[in-house]
C-alpha positions as CSV (number, residue, x, y, z in Angstrom):
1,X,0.0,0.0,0.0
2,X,1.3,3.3,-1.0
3,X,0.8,6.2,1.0
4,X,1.1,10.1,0.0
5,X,0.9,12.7,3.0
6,X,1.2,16.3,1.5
7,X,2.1,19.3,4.0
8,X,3.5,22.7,3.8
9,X,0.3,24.7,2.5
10,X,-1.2,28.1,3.9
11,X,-2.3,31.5,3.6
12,X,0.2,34.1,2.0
13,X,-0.1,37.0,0.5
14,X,0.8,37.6,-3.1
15,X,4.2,37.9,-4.1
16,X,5.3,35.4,-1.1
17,X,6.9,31.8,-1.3
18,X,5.5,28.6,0.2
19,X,7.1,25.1,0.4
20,X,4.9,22.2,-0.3
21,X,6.6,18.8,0.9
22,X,5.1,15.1,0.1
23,X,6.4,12.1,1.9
24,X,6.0,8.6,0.3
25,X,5.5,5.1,2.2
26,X,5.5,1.8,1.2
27,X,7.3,1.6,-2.0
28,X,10.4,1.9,-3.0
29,X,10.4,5.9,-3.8
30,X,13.1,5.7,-6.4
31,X,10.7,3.9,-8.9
32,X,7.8,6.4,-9.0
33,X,7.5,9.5,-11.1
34,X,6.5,12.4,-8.7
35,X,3.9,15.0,-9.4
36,X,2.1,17.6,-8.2
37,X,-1.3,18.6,-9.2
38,X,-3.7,21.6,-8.3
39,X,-7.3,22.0,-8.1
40,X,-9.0,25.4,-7.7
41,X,-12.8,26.1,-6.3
42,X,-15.0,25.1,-9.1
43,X,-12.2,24.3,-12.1
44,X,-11.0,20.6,-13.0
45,X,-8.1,19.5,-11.5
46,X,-4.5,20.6,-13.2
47,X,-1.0,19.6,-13.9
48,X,1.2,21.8,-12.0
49,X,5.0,19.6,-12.1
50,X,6.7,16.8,-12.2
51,X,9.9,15.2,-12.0
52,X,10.7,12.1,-13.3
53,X,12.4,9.1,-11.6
54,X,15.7,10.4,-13.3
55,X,15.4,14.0,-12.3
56,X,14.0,15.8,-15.3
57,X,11.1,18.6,-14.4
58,X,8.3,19.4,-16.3
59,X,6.3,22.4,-15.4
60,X,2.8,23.8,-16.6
61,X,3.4,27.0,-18.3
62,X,1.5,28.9,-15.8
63,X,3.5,28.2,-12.9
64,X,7.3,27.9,-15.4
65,X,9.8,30.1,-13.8
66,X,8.3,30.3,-10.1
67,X,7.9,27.0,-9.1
68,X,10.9,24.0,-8.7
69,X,9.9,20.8,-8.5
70,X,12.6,18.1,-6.5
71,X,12.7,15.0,-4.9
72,X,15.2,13.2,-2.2
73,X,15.1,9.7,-2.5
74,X,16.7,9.1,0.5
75,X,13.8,10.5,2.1
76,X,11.5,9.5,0.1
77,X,10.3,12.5,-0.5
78,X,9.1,15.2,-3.7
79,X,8.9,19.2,-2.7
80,X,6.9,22.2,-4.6
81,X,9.2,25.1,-3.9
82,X,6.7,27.9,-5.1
83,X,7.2,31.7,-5.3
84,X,6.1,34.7,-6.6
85,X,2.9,33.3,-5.5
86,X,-0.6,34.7,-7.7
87,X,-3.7,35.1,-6.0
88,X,-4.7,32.0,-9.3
89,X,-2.6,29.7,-7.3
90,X,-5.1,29.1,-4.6
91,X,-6.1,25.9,-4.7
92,X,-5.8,22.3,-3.0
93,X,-2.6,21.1,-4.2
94,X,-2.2,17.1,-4.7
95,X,0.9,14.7,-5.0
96,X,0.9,12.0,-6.9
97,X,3.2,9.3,-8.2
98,X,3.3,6.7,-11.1
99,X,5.0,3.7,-11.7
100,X,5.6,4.5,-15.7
101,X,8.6,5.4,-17.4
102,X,6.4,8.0,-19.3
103,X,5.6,10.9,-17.7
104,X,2.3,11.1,-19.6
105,X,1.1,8.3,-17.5
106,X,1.5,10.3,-14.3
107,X,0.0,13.4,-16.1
108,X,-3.0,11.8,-17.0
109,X,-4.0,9.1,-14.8
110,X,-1.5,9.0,-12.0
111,X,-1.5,5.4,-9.7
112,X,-1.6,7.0,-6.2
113,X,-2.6,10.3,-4.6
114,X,-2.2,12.3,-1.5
115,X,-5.3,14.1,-0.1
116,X,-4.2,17.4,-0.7
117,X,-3.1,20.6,1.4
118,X,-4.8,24.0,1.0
119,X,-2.7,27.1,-0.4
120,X,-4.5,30.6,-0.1
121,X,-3.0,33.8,-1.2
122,X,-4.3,36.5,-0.4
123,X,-4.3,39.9,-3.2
């Protein structure tokens, strides 16, 4: 059973940073492309990173340049560093990992999911 516990969300005001953290249990971490995912009030649910079980980052274009995706696999654990936050980044933000090679697989229909943390910020 793999578990996802997401942490590190808040309220801010624009302009500030927050740090979104996701540990992983009960898999070997190194195998799983890691992701995170957003979902605002009302709106579908959206790609927002993800880094690969090699280390390569993809980003959405709307958060490209003010977020950083990374993971420690000796921690087992994939982080959201996020600044120059907009008030459109509130939203619940969700980790999730895959077991693919293909990052397309976590992107669209990812294997396991956290339960989300809240971000707010504030205009």
């Amino acid at each position: 059973q793999v578990q996802l516990v997401e942490s590190g969300g808040g309220l801010v005001q624009a302009g500030a940073s927050l740090r979104l953290s996701c540990v992983v249990s009960g898999r070997t971490f190194s195998m799983y492309a890691m992701g995170w995912f957003r979902q605002a009030p009302g709106k579908e649910r959206e790609f927002v990173a993800a880094i690969s079980r090699n280390g390569i980052t993809y980003y959405s274009d709307s958060v490209k340049g003010r977020f950083t995706i990374s993971r420690d696999n000796a921690k087992s654990t994939v982080s959201l560093q996020m600044n120059s936050l907009k008030p459109e980044d509130t939203a619940v933000y969700y980790c999730a990992a895959d077991r693919a090679i293909a990052i397309e697989a976590l992107k669209t229909n990812a294997d396991y999911w956290g339960l989300g943390t809240q971000v707010t910020v504030s205009s």
